[in-house]
C-alpha positions in Angstrom: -4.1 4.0 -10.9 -2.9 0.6 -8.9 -2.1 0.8 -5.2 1.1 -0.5 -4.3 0.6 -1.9 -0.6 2.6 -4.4 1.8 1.3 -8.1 0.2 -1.2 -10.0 2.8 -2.3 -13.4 3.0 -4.7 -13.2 0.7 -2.4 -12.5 -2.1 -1.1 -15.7 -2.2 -3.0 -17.3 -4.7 -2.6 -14.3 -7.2 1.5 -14.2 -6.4 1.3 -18.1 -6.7 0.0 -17.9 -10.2 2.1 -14.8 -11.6 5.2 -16.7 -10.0 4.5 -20.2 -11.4 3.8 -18.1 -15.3 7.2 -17.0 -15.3 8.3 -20.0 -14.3 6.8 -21.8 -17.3 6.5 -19.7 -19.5 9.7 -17.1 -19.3 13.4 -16.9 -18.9 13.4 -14.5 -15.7 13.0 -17.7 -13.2 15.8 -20.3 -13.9 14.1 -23.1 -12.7 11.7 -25.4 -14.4 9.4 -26.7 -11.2 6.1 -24.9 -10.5 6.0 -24.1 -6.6 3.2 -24.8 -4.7 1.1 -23.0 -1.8 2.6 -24.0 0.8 6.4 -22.8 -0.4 4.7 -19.3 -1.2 3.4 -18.9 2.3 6.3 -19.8 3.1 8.3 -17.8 1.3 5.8 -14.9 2.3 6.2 -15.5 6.2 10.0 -15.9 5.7 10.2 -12.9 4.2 8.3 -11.0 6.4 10.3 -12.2 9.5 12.9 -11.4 8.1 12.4 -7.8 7.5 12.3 -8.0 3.4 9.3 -6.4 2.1 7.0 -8.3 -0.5 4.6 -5.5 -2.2 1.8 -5.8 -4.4 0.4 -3.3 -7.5 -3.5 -4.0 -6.7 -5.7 -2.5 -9.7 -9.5 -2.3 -8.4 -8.9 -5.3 -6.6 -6.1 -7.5 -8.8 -3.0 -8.4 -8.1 -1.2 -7.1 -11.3 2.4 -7.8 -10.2 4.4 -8.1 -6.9 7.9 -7.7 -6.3 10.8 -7.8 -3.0 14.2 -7.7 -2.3 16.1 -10.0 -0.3 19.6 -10.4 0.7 22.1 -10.5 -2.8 24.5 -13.6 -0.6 23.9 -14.9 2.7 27.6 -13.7 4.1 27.4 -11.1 6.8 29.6 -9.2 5.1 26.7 -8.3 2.1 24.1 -8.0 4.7 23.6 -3.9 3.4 23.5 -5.2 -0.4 20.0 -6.8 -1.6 18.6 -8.2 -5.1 15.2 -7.1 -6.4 12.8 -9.3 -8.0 9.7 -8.2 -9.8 6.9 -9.8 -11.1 3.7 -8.5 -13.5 0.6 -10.6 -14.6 0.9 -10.6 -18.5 -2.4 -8.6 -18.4 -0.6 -5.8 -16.8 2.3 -5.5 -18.9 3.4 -1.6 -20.0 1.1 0.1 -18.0 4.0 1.4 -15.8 3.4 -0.6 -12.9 6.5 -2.2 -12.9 8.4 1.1 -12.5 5.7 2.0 -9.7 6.9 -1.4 -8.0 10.6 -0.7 -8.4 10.5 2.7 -7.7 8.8 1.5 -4.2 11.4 -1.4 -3.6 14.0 1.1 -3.8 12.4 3.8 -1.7 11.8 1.3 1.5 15.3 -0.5 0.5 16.7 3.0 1.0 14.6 3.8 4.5 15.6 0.4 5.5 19.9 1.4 5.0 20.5 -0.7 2.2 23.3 0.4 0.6 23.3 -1.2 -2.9 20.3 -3.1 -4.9 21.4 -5.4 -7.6 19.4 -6.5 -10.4 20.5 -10.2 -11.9 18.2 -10.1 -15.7 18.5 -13.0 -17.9 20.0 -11.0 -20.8 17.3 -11.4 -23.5 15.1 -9.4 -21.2 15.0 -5.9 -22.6 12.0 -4.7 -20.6 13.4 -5.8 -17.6 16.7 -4.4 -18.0 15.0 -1.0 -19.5 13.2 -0.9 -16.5 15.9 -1.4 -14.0 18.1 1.6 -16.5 15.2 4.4 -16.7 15.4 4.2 -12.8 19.0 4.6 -12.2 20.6 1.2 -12.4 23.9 0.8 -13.9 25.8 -2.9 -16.1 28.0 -4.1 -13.4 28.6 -7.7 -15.3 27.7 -10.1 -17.7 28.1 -13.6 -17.5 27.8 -15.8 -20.0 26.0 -19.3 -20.6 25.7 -19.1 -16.4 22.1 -20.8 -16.5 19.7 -23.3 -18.3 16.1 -22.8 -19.3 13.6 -25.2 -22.0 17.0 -26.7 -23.2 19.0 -23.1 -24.1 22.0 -21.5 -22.3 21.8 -18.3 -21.0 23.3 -14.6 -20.7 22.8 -13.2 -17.1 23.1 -9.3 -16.9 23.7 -8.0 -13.6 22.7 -4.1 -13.0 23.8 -1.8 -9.6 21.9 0.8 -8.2 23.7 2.7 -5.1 20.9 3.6 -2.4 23.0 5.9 -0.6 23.9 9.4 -0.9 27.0 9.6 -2.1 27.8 13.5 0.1 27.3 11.3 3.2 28.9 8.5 2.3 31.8 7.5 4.4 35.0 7.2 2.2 
């Protein structure tokens, strides 16, 4: 059973790795540069400073995925709304860790009054989008031909899960 545990330095280089195979090898990161240390200690501290978790799934000692939230648009005026991201080494796919990792995200997105968690999945991403569905999340748009990856257009589907109680909710 992995451990899903605030990431530390010394998950870096695992991180690094799973970030930079998505990157080059997948349609869930829309860019086509590798990153390097550096921008993922950066990234890590950043994050941290800011109050965004990063969390890790650690199986006897692996890092088999990672994921976070961060703000969904820097305007003040979305500062309750954030954007998951989540990442699994390939080794470590359909073992349920992902919804262990999201199901975490959500919990300290909710104890940190976040209102609403958005999802944006490149639309050929069934497991992803699954994922996001089995724990709540709802199609709030799809936009088409939005972004570019290894020469093909692509489909973004963009999922809503509300993190308040909706009895309490102010109207």
């Amino acid at each position: 059973m992995p451990t899903i545990r605030r990431a530390e330095d010394r998950d870096l280089d695992a991180i690094l790795a799973i970030h930079n195979h998505a990157i080059a090898h997948s349609r869930a990161i829309w860019t086509d540069e590798p990153v390097d240390r550096r921008e993922r200690e950066q990234w890590l501290a950043d994050r941290h400073a800011a109050g965004h978790p990063v969390i890790v799934a650690d199986v006897d000692g692996i890092v088999a995925g990672y994921a976070t939230y961060a703000p969904w648009r820097v305007k003040s005026g979305y500062r309750y709304t954030v954007e998951d991201s989540i990442y699994l080494d390939d080794a470590f796919h359909g073992r349920g860790i992902g919804t262990l990792l999201l199901s975490e995200l959500i919990r300290l997105a909710r104890a940190a009054g976040m209102r609403v968690m958005l999802a944006d999945i490149e639309s050929g991403n069934s497991a992803s989008i699954r994922l996001h569905e089995r724990l709540g999340f709802t199609r709030a748009g799809f936009l088409r031909q939005i972004g570019t990856k290894f020469g093909e257009r692509l489909d973004l589907v963009i999922l809503e899960l509300s993190l308040e109680d909706r009895s309490t909710r102010p109207s």
